[in-house]
N, C-alpha and C positions, 0 to 999 in steps of 0.2 A: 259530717263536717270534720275538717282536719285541724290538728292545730299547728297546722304549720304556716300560720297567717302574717299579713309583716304585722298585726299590732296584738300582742301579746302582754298580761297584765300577771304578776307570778306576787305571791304573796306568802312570807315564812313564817309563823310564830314561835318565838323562840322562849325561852325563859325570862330573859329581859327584857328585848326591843322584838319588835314585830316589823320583818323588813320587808319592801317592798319593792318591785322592781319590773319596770315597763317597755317595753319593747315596739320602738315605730319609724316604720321607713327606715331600717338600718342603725338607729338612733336610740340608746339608752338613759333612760333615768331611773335615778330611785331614790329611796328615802327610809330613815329611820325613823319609827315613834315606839315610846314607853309600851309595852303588853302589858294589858289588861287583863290580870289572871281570875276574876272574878267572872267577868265576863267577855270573854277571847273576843268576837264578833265587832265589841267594841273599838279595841287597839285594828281591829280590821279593817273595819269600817273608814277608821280617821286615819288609816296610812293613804285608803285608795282615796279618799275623797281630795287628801292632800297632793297627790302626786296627779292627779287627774287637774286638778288646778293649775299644778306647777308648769305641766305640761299644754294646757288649754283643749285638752279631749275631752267631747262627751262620751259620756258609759255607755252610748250604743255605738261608738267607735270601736269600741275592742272587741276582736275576734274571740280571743279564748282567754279565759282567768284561772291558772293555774296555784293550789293553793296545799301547801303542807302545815300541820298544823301536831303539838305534842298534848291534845290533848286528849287521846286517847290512852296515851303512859300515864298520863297523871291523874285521868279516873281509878287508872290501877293502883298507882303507888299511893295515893291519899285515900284509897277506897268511900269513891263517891260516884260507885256508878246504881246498875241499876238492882233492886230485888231479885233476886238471880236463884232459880232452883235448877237441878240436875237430875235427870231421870236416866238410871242408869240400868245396867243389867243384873237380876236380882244376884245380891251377895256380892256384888263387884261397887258398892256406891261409897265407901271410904277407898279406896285406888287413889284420887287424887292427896288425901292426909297421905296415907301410905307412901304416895310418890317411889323414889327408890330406895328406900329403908338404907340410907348408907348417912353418916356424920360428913358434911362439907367442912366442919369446924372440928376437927380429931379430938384435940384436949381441952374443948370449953366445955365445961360442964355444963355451963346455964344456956349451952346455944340455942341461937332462936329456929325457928323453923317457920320456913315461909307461911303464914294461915294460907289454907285457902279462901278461894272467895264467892265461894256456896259453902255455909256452916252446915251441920251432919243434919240436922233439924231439917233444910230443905234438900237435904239428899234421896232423891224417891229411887225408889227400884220396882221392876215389872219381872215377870217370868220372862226370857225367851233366849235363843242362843244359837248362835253361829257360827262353825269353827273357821279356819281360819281357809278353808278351802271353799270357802261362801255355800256352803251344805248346811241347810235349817237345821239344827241337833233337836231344837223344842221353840215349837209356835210361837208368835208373841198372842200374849194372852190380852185382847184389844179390851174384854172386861174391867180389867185390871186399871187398865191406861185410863178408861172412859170414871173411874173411881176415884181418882186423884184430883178431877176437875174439882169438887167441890172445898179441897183441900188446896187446892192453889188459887182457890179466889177467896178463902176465907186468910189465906197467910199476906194477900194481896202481890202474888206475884206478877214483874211486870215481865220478865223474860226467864227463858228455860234453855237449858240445853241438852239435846238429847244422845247421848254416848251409848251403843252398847259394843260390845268386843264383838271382833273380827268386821265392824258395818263397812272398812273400808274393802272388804273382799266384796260383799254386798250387803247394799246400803236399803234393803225393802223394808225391814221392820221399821228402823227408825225413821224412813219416810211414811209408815202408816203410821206410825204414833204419833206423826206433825199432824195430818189428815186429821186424826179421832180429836186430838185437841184444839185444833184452829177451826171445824166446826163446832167445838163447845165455846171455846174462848177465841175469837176473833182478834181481838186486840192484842193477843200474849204474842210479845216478840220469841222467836223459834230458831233457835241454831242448832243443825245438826254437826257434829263431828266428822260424817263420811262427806262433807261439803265443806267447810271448813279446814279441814286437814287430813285427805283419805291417806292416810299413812300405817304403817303397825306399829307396837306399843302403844298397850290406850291410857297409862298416864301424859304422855305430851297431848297426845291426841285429845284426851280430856279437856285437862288444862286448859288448851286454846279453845276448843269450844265453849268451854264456863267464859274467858275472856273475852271472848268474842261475845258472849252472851250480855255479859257485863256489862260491857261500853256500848252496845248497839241502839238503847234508847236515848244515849247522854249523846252519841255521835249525829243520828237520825235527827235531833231537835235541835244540835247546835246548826248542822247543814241544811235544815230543814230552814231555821230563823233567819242564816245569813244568805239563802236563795234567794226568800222573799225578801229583803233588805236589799240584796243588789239588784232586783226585779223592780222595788218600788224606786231605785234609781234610778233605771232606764236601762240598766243593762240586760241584754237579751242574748249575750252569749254562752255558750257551755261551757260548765263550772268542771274542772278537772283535777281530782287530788293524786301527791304521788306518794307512790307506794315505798316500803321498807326496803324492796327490792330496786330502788330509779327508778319505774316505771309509771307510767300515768295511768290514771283509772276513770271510770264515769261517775261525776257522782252516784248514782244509783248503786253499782260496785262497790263502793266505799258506803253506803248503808246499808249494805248485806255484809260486808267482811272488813268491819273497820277496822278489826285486829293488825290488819294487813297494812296497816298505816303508823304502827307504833315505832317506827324510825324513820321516818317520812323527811324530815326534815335534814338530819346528817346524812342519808342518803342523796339528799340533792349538793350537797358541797362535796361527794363522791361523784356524782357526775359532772359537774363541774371539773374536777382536776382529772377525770380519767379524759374527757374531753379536748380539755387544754392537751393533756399530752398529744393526742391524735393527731390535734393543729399543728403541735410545736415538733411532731417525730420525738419527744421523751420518749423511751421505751420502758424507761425502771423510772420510778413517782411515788415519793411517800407523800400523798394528801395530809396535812395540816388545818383543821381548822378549832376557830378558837374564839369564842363568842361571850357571853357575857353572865353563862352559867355552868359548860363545859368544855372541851377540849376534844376532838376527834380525829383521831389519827386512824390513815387507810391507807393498805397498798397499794398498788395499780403497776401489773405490767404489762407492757403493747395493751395500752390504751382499754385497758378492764380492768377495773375495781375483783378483788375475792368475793366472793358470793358465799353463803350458806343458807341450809335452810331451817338453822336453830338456832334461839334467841333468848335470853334471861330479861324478864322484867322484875322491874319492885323486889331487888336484891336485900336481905337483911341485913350483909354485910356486901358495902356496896362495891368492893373489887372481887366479892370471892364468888367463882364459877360454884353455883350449886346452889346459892342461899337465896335463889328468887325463885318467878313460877316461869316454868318454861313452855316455847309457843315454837311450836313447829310452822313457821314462814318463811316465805322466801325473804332474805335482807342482806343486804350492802355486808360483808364480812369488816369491822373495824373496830378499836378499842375505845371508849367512852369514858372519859376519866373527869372530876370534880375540879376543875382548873379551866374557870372562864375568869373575865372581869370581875365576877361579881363573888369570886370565891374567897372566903373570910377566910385570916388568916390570924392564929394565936401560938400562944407559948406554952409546950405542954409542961407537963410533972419538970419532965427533964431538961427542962429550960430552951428546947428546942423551936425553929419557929415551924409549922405547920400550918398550912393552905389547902383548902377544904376539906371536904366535901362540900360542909354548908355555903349557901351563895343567899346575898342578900336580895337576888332577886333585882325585880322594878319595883318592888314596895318591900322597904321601905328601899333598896338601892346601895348603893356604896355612900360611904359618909361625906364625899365631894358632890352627893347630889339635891343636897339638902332635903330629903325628903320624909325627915326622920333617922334615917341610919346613923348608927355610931359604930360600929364596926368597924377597921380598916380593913380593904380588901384591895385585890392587884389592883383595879383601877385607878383608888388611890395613890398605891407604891407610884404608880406608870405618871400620877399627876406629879404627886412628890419629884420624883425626879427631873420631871421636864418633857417629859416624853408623847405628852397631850396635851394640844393646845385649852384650856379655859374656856376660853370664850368660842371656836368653833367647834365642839364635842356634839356631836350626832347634827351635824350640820349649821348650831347653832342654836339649836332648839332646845338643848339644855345647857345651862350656863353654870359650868363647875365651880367649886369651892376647895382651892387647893388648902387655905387654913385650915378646914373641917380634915379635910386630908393629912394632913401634919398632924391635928390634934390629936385625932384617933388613932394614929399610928403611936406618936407617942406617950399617948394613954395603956394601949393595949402591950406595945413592944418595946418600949424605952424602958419604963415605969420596973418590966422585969427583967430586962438584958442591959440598961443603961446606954441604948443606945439615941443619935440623935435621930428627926425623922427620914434625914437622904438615909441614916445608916439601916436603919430598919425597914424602908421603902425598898433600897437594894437587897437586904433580904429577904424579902415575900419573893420578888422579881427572881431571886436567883435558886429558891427551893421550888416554885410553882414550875419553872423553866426546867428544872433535875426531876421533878415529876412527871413533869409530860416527857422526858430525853427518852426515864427508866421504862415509861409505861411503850415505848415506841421500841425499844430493846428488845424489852418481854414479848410485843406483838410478834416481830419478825422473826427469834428465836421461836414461838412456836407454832410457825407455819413454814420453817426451816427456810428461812428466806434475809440476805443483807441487807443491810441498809446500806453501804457506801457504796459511790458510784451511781448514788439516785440522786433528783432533784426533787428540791419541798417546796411544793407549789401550798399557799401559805393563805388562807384568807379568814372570814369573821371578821366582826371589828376588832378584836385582841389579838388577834393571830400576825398581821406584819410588826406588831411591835416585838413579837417576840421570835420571828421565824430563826434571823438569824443567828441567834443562840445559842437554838436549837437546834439547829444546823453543825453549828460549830462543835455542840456535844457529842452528835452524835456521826462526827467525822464526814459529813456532808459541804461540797464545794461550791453547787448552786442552789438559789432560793430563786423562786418564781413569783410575784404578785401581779394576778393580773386584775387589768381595771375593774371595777365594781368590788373588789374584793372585799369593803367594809358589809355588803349583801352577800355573799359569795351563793348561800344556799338557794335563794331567792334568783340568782339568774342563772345558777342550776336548775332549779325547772325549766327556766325558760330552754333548754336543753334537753332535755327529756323526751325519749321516745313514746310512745303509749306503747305499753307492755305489759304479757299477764304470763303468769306459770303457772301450767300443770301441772301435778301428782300423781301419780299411782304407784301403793304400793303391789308388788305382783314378786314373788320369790321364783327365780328363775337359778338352775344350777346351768353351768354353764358345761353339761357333757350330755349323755344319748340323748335325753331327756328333753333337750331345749328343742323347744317346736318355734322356728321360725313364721309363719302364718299366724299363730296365735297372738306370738310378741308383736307382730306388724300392726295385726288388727287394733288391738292396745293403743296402739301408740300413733294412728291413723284416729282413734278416738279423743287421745289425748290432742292433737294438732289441731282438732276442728272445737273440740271447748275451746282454748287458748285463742284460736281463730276468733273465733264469734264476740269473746267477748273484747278484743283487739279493733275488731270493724265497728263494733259500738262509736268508739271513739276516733277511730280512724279507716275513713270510706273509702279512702283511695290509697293508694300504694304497694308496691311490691313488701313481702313480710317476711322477715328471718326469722330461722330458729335458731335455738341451739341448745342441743341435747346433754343430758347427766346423765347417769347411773350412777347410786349407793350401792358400793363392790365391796366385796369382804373373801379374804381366807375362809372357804368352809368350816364353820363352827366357831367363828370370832363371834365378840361382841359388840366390835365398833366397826363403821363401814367408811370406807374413803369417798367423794365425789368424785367421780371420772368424766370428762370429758368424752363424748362416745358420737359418732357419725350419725348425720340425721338421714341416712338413705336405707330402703327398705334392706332386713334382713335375709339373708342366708343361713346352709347351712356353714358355709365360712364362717359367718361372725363368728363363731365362739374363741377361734385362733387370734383374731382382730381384740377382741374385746378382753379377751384374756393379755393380752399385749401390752393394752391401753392398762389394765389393772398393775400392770406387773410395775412396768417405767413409772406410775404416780407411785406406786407404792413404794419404790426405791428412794424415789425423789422426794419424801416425807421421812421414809423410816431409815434408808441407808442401804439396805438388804434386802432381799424377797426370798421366801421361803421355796424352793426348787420340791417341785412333784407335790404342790398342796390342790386340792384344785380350789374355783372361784365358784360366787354366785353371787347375782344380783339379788339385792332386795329391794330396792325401788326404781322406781323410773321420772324423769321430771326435762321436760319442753318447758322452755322460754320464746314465747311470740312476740316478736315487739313491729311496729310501724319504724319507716326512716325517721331517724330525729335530726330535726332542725339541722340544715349545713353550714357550717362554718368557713371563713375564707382562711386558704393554707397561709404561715407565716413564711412573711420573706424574709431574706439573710436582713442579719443583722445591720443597721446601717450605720454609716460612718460616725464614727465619735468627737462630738462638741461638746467642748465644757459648758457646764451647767450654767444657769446666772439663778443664783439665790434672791428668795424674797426676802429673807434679812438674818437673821438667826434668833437662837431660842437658845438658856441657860437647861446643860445637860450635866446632870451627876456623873461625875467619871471616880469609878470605885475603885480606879490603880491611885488617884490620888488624895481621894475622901472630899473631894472638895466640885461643885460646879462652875462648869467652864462653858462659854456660849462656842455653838457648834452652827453651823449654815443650817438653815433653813428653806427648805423648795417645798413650793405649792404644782402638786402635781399635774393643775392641770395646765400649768405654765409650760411645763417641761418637753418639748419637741421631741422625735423620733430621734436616736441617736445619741439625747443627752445624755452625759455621764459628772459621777464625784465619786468622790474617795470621801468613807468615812472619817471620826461620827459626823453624822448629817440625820437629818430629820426629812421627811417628805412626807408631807401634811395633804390632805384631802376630805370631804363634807364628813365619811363614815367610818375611816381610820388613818388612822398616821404609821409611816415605814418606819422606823429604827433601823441606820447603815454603821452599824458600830465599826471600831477600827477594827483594821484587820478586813473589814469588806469594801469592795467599790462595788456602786453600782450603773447601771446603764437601764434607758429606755430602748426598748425592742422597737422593731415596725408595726408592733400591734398596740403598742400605747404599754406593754406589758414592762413592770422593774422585775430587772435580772441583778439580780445581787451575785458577786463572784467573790469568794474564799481567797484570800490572799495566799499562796502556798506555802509561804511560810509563819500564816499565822493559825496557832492552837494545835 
């Protein structure tokens, strides 16, 4: 079965709201409800049960229910996943402490250093070894392995991973070691590493096997409980999650490799705006999104998202590259930074105001959500200001407290800068907005890539309040929101191809040496995994590839992704492929080094099914002024004082309508901000096109 049905049901858990969004006859809806971090299933449960209502569908109406969920990250980052030991290659089972013996943090003495999460106590080791040309060096010693059973049920373990060097050349020992202990121990969840991530370096490759190890019993029973839950609904169709990389999985898939899920969620607001461009001919797209406990900024040019296939979670220092555990997967390339709605905001030593990291979350919430909270956070500032309506916030369903909002703001930022609450509320708004401009800077600088002359397609429910900004900071002329965008992630799946990536690492030099027939055969094996587990979920349809190679300067340490031809090899390739190496390398580093030669060290196919088509956008249409549903008092910080500004309810607004800021346009799951300095227009497609005044900022 495909999921390319007209009624499609897509479901996001996010930090704070848990969004939902359904697809029928052409026709969308969706909805926001509070996430339930106790228990996710719950906040799930009560968005479908509600928009199933809203809509009058029964649950054996829908063809597919597509479903990204974070909490496979947050088994890791709060370490609450599963009893987790490591069987490793004897005298190689501290490799993951070890990691890369290098300081992420130069001059802090006290730096922390990520734990791992198999402590040394359930660190095993066996004899056996494989060099890296997949040649046995010494047996695995099966004695051994069959010794530690009573050692792993007396420590009560519930999963294992098993790692040894070189397995991803050949993976035989560590599949006999599954073998000897899953006829001892049946129930012991088993992740190998050469399945998981056959790559070279076996700390990464570690790593995610422990991870993958970790979450695999907390993943299995939350997908296991919310099966039967939509089953005892009546729903009978297949459950689809998407992966870090857009791509859709089978459930099944995703309870063997849930690791593969841990950005499943910003990955879908990346397919979303790579999408939108396709529709709209964008060619160059900085993605924007911005929800209610982070902020996620992606590139996108002609219509693709950057891709990698390495990832940092459970960072100890949360923006610094090095100080988390690293997972070699495929994922959506984009920056993730502490700047949603819900991100609390104080005044440090230095009297300065600072917005997050920390977010208050759905419990206890921002302090206009009466739910407990006293913390002022942007939501707050956004309410302070004017910028969110009260009384229809998340559709109505929660009913704000702009007082709470004021108090806490001027408890928290008044109290020590003497400011009132608009003056304080404008600055959460206007450091949280210089955080996400700087973190958008840094992105593009280090992927050697502009920002101006792109459009910011903009969505979450915080993200149009604050696109245009952001835009402005960052010398950007258009902003894009298109409809649904208070869900945006959420009808991003509904967009989602089914999609899987292959691996293999295989060190290939690219002179006499390179045996074309061998590389083919490889890579003819890689296309048919990729295959197989693509038809899982998707029976019918023509299938793309599209091929990488990790190329390196002979005897570098770091290697580039190259785009590389999916047609069998030649002895030509090496001129072709050394070509392909030479232009990305220029095109990252400036320069390429003349008479060095090249080599591949891995290889990696992306399969994916057609996804869902969308109708191309027509020209623009003609411009009619807007008719307001009345207006709303808006903080204007050139004059410190609130002034009412017109007010549209978006869904009033016809194709073609236009205003010139400020102006507000309000909708069930987020509100636009058109500050002066922007007008904006309704597209043919129901989409706001915000446009940069040329002579303003």
């Amino acid at each position: 079965m495909t999921v390319q049905h007209s009624t499609r049901l897509a479901v996001d858990i996010g930090g704070t709201f848990t969004d939902v969004a359904l697809e029928h006859a052409g026709e969308r809806s969706s909805i926001k409800v509070l996430t339930t971090p106790q228990t996710p299933e719950t906040g799930v449960l009560t968005g479908i049960d509600a928009i199933l209502a809203r809509t009058k569908l029964a649950p054996d109406a829908i063809d597919a229910l597509i479903h990204g969920t974070t909490l496979a990250t947050n088994a890791i980052i709060e370490r609450k996943g599963a009893r987790t030991a490591l069987l490793a290659t004897e005298g190689f089972r501290d490799a993951i402490e070890m990691a890369f013996e290098n300081r992420f943090e130069q001059y802090d003495i006290l730096m922390d250093k990520p734990p791992p999460l198999v402590p040394r106590t359930l660190r095993l080791s066996v004899p056996e070894r494989i060099d890296a040309r997949g040649n046995v060096v010494k047996p695995l010693d099966e004695e051994a392995v069959r010794q530690l059973v009573p050692l792993l049920k007396r420590e009560k373990i519930e999963s294992i991973a098993i790692g040894f060097l070189h397995s991803y050349a050949w993976p035989v020992h560590e599949e006999r070691a599954r073998d000897l202990l899953r006829a001892a121990l049946p129930e012991l969840w088993i992740t190998l590493s050469s399945e998981v991530s056959p790559e070279i370096r076996e700390y990464e490759r570690w790593s995610t096997a422990c991870a993958n190890a970790y979450v695999q019993p907390v993943m299995a029973g939350y997908l296991g409980r919310l099966r039967e839950s939509l089953q005892s609904r009546g729903f009978r169709c297949p459950v689809f999650l998407i992966t870090s990389a857009g791509g859709l999985c089978t459930l099944e898939t995703a309870q063997a490799y849930p690791i593969k899920l841990v950005e499943s969620g910003p990955a879908g607001g990346a397919i979303l705006a790579s999408r939108l461009a396709q529709q709209c001919g964008v060619a160059r797209v900085l993605s924007f999104d911005m929800g209610g406990t982070t902020a996620k900024i992606c590139l996108i040019d002609d219509g693709e998202p950057q891709y990698a296939r390495a990832f940092e979670v459970a960072r100890q220092y949360r923006f610094l590259k090095g100080s988390g555990l690293p997972l070699r997967i495929p994922v959506v390339e984009m920056v993730e930074i502490g700047a949603g709605g819900g991100s609390i905001a104080k005044v440090d030593a230095m009297r300065r105001i600072t917005v997050g990291p920390e977010s208050a979350g759905a419990e206890p919430g921002p302090a206009c959500y009466g739910r407990g909270g006293t913390e002022p956070t942007v939501t707050d500032a956004d309410v302070v200001m004017g910028a969110v309506d009260p009384q229809r916030f998340a559709g109505g369903s929660i009913r704000l407290d702009p007082a709470r909002s004021a108090l806490a703001i001027e408890h928290r930022l008044g109290a020590a800068l003497g400011f009132t609450a608009a003056q304080g509320a404008f600055g959460i708004v206007e450091v949280v907005e210089e955080n996400m401009a700087n973190a958008a800077r840094v992105h593009a600088v280090e992927r050697g890539m502009e920002l101006a002359g792109r459009t910011l397609i903009a969505f979450g429910g915080a993200a149009p309040l604050h696109a245009a900004r952001l835009a402005e900071k960052l010398g950007i002329d258009e902003v894009m929101i298109p409809t649904g965008a208070g869900v945006g992630s959420a009808v991003g799946f509904l967009l989602a191809p089914v999609a899987y990536e292959s691996v293999r690492t295989r060190f290939t030099p690219l002179d006499a040496s390179f045996d074309p027939a061998a590389v083919n055969a490889m890579r003819h094996a890689m296309r048919e995994e990729a295959t197989q587990f693509v038809r899982r979920g998707a029976a019918k349809g023509a299938l793309s590839e599209a091929w990488t190679a990790d190329m390196r300067y002979q005897g570098q340490g770091h290697d580039l992704t190259v785009s590389i031809p999916a047609v069998d090899f030649t002895a030509d390739a090496i001129a072709t492929l050394e070509k392909l190496f030479i232009a990305e390398y220029e095109r990252v580093f400036g320069i390429h080094i003349p008479d060095m030669k090249v080599e591949i060290m891995s290889w990696a196919v992306r399969v994916a099914a057609p996804a869902p088509p969308l109708p191309p956008c027509p020209p623009m249409p003609a411009r009619v002024a807007a008719q307001s549903a009345g207006s709303r008092e808006l903080f204007d910080p050139r004059t410190g004082r609130s002034s009412p500004v017109p007010l549209y309810w978006r869904l009033d607004l016809a194709a073609g309508a236009a205003m010139v800021g400020p102006a507000i346009i309000a909708e069930d799951e987020t509100s636009t901000l058109v500050p002066a300095g922007f007008s904006a227009r309704i597209n043919a497609l129901g989409y706001i096109v915000m446009t940069r005044h040329k002579s303003a900022g």
